[in-house]
VOPAGU-2260 file (C-alpha; in pm, 1 decimal, decimal comma):
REM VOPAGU-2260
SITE   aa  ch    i         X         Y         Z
SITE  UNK   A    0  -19657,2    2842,5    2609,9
SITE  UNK   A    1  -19434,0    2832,5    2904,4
SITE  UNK   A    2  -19152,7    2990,0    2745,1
SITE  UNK   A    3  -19392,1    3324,1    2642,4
SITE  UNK   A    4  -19510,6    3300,8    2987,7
SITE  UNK   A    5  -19136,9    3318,8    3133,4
SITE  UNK   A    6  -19075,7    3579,7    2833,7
SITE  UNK   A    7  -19390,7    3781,4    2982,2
SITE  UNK   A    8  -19283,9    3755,2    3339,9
SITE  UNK   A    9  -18911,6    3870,0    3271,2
SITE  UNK   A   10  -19038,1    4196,0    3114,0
SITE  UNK   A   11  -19278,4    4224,3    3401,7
SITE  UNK   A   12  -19000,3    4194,9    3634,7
SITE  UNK   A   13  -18777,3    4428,6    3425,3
SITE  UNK   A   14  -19022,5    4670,0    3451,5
SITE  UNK   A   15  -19080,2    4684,0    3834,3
SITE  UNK   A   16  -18712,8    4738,3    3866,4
SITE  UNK   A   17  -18713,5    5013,7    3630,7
SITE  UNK   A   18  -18990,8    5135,3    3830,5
SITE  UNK   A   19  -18799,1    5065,3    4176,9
SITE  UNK   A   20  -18457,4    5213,4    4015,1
SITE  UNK   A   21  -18630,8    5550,8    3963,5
SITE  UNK   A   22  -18759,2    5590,2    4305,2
SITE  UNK   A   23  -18436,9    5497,8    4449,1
SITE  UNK   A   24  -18234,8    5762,8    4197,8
SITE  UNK   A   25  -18498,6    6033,9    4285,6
SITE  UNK   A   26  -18440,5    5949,1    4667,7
SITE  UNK   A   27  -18041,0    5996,8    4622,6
SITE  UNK   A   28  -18140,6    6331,2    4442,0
SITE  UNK   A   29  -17941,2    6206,7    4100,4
SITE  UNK   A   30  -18034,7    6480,3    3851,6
SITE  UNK   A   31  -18315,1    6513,8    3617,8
SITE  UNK   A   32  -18128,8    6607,6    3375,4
SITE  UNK   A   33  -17850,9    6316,1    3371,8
SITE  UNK   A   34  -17903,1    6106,5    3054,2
SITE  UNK   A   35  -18032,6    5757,7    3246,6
SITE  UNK   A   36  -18282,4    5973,3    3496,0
SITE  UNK   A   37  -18431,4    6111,1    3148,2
SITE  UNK   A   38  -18433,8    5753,3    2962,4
SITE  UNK   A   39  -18615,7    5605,7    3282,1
SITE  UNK   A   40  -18874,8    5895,5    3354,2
SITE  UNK   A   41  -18919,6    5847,9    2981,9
SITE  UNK   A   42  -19004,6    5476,5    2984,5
SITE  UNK   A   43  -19197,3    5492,4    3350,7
SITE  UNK   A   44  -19321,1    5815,1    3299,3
SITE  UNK   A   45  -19628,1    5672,3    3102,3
SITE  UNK   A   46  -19785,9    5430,4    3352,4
SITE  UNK   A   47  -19669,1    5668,4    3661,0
SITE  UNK   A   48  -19877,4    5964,2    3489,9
SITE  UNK   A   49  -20222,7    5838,3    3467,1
SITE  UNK   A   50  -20151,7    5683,0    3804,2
SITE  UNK   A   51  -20096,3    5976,7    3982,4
SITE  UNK   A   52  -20345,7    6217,1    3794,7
SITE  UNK   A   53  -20614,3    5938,2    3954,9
SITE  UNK   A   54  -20488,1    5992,1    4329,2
SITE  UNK   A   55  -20553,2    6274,1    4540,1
SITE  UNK   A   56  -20320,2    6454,9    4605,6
SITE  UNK   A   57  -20086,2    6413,0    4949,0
SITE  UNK   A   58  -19828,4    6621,6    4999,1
SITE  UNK   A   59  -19499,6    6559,4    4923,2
SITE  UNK   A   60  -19532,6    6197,2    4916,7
SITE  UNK   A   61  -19550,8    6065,2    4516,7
SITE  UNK   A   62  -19770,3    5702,8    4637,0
SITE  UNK   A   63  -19787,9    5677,6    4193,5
SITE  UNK   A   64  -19467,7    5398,2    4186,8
SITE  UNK   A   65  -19603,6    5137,9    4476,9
SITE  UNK   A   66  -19911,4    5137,2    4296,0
SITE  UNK   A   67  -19802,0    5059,4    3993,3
SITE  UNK   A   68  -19589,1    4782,2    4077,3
SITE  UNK   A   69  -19884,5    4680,2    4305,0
SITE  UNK   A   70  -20099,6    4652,6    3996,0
SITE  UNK   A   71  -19817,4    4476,5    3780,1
SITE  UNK   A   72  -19782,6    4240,5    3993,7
SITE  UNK   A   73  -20152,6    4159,6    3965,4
SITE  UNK   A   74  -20161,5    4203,6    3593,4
SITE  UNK   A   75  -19835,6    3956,0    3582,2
SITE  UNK   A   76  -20031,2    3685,8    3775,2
SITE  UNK   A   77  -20337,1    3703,8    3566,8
SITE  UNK   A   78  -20116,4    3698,6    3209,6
SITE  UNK   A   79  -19914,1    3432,6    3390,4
SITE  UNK   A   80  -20276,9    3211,7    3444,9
SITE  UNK   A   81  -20362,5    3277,6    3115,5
SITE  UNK   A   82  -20069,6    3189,6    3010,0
SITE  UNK   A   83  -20053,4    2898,2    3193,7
SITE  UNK   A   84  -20393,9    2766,0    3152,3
SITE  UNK   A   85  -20469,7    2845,7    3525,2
């Protein structure tokens, strides 16, 4: 069990990055259009969406990618006790 549970917390991980990685290229204004912008809006795009169509609205300021890697965090921890047997 401890090897799916490292298995589970390396994708976690993986995925925060991902999710980190796109703020960052969005803050250095990389294009939308460059071929690893679209493959990472594609694969963050689904958890960021739902996300953000729950929070009001505020301005220019997308809060969509700190919580999501907020609530990743959490999820990881409570697959990670599962996992684990608490």
């Amino acid at each position: 069990m401890a090897g799916l549970a490292s298995l589970v917390d390396l994708l976690f991980t993986l995925y925060t990055f991902l999710i980190i990685g796109r703020v960052l290229l969005v803050m250095a204004n990389v294009s939308p259009y460059h071929p690893v912008m679209q493959w990472i809006f594609r694969l963050t795009e689904p958890v960021l969406s739902p996300i953000r169509n729950l929070m009001p609205r505020t301005g220019m300021v997308d809060w969509s990618p700190m919580v999501a890697v907020f609530g990743l965090f959490i999820l990881q921890q409570i697959v990670r006790m599962i996992l684990l047997g608490f």
